[in-house]
One Martini backbone bead per residue (centre of mass of N, CA, C, O) as a GRO file, in nm:
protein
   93
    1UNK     BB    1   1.356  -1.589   0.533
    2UNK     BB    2   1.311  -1.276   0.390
    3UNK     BB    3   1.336  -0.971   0.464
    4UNK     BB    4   1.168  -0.651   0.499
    5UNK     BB    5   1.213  -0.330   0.446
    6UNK     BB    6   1.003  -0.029   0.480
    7UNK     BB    7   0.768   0.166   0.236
    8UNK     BB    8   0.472   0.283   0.208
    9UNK     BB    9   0.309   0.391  -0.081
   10UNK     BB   10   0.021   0.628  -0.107
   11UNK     BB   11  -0.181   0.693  -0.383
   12UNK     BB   12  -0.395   0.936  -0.503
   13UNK     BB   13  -0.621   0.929  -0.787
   14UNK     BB   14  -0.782   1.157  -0.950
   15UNK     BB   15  -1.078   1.193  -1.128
   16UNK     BB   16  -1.153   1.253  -1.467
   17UNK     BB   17  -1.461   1.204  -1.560
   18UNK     BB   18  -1.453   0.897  -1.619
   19UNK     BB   19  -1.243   0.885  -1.412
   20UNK     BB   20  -1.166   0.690  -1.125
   21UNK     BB   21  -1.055   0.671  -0.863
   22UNK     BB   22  -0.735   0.594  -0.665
   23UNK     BB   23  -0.530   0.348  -0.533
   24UNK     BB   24  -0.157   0.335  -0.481
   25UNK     BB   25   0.040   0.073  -0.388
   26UNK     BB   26   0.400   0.082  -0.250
   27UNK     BB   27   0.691  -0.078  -0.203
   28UNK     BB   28   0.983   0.047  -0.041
   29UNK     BB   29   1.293  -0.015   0.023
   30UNK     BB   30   1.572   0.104   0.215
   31UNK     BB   31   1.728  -0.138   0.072
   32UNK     BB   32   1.796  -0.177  -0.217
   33UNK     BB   33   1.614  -0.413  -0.501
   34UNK     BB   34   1.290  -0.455  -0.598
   35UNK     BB   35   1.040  -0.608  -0.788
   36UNK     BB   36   0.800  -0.379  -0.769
   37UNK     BB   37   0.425  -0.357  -0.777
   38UNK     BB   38   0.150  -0.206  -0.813
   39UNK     BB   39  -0.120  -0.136  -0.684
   40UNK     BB   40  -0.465  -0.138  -0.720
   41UNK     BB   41  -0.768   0.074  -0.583
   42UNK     BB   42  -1.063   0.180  -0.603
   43UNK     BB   43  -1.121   0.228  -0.304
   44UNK     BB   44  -1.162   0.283   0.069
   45UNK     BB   45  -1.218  -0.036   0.146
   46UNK     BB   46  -0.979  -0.177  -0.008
   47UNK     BB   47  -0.748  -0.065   0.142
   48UNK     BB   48  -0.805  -0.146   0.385
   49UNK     BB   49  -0.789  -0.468   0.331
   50UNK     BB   50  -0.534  -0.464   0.269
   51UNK     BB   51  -0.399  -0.297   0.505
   52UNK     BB   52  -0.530  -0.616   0.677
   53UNK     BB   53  -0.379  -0.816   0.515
   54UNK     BB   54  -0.065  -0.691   0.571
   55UNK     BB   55  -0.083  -0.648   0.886
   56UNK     BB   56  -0.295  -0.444   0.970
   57UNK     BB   57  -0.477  -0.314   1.168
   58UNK     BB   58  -0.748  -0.186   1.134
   59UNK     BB   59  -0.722   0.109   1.301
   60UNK     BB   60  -0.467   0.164   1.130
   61UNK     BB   61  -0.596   0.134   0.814
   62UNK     BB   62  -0.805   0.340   0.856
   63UNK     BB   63  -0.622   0.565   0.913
   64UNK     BB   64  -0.453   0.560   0.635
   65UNK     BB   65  -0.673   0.566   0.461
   66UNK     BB   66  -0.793   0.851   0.552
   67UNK     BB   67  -0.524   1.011   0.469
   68UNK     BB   68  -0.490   0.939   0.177
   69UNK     BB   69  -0.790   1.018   0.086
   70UNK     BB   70  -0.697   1.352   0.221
   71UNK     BB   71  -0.354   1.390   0.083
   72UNK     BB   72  -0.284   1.162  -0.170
   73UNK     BB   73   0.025   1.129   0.025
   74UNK     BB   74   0.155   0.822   0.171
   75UNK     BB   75   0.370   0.742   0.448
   76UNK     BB   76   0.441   0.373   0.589
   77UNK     BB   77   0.669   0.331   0.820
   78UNK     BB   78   0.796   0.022   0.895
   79UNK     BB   79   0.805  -0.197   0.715
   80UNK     BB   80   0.746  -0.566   0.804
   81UNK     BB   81   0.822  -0.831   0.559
   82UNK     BB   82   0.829  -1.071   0.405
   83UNK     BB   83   0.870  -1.198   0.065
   84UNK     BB   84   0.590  -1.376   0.063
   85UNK     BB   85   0.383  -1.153   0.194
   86UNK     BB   86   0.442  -0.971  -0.107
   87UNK     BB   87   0.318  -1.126  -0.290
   88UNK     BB   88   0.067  -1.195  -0.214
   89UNK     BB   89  -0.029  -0.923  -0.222
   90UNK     BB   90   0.152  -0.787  -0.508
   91UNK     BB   91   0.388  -0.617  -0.496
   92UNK     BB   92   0.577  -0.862  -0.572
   93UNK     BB   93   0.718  -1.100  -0.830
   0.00000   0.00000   0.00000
């Protein structure tokens, strides 16, 4: 089982008009190159979710997605997660 250590990185997209918010999330690992896919979420909520289905706990969760909701872009630096985990996810191809 391969893990992977790397930093996520949260962008909020404000909308314009017609568009609405959004949070990208992206993983990028420390070396090497991994075919990673953008997560697009709708809301606050949604993120929350998102970053307590892949380990983090509920409290570091609202924090880093607080953080990015206020901040526009965020770098949750030391995940390490397996490649199966990050697939489930939707990161990883």
């Amino acid at each position: 089982m391969l893990k992977l250590v790397g930093n996520l990185r949260i962008t909020t997209s404000r909308g314009s008009g017609q568009a609405r918010t959004y949070f990208e999330v992206v993983f990028t690992p420390y070396a090497g190159t991994i075919n990673s896919h953008p997560v697009r979420l709708g809301n606050h909520d949604d993120l929350v979710q998102f970053l307590i289905g892949i380990g983090l706990s509920e409290d570091v969760a609202c924090r880093w997605a607080g953080r990015a909701r206020s901040e526009g872009v965020v770098l949750i630096p030391s995940i390490e997660r397996t490649e199966s985990q990050l697939k489930a996810s939707g990161l990883l191809a």
